[in-house]
N, C-alpha and C positions, 0 to 999 in steps of 0.2 A: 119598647125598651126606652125608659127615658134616660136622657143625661145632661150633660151641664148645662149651664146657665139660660135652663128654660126651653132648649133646642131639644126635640128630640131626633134621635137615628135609630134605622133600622137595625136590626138584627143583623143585614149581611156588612151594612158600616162597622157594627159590632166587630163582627169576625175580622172583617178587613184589617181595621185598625189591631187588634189581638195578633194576625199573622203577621203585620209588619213591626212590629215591637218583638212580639218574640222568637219569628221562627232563625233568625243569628245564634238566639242565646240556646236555642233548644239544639241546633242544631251542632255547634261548637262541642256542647255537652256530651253529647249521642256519638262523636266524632273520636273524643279523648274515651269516650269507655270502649268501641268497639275498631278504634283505630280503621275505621275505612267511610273516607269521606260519602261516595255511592249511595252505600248501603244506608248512611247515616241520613242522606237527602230524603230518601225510600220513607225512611222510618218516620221525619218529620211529619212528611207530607201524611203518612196513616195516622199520627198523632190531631192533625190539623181537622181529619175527618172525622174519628172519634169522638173529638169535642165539639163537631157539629152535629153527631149521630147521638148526644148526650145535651145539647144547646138548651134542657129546659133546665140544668142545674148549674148552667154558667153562668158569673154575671163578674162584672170586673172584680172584684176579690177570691174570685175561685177559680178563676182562666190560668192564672200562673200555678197555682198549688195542680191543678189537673192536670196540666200539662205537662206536666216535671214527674206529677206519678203515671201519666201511661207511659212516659220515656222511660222512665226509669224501668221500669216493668220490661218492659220490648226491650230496652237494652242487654239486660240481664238474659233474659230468652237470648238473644241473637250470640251473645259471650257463652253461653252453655253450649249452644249449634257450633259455636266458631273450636271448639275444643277438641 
C-alpha cells in the first residue's frame, strides 16, 4: 500500500489510521438513526470488519463512501427489527 511523501504503510497502518478518523463519525451516525448508543458501538465495530473482509477494494477514496454504505444498510435492518 503506498502513500505519502514516498513512505510507505502497511495495510493494518491502513486500517488503523481509517478506524481512528472515522469510527466517531460512523458511529454518531448509527446512533442518531437507531437511537441506541450499544447497539450502535456493535454495529461499528461489524462495519469496521467488513471493510477488512472486503480490503482488496478499499483504498483511501473509497473507505469513507464504504463505510457510510454498510452503516447505512445495517442501520436500516436494525430500524425495521426495532419496529
Amino acid at each position: 500500500m503506498s502513500a505519502m511523501n514516498n513512505t510507505t504503510i502497511t495495510l493494518e497502518d491502513f486500517f488503523s489510521e481509517c478506524y481512528l478518523q472515522y469510527y466517531d463519525i460512523i458511529k454518531r451516525y448509527i446512533t442518531f438513526r437507531i437511537d441506541n448508543s450499544y447497539e450502535a458501538e456493535d454495529l461499528v465495530q461489524d462495519a469496521f470488519v467488513r471493510l477488512w473482509e472486503h480490503r482488496a477494494f478499499v483504498n483511501k477514496e473509497t473507505v469513507r463512501p464504504l463505510l457510510f454504505t454498510i452503516e447505512i444498510g445495517r442501520a436500516v435492518q436494525q430500524e425495521c427489527r426495532d419496529r
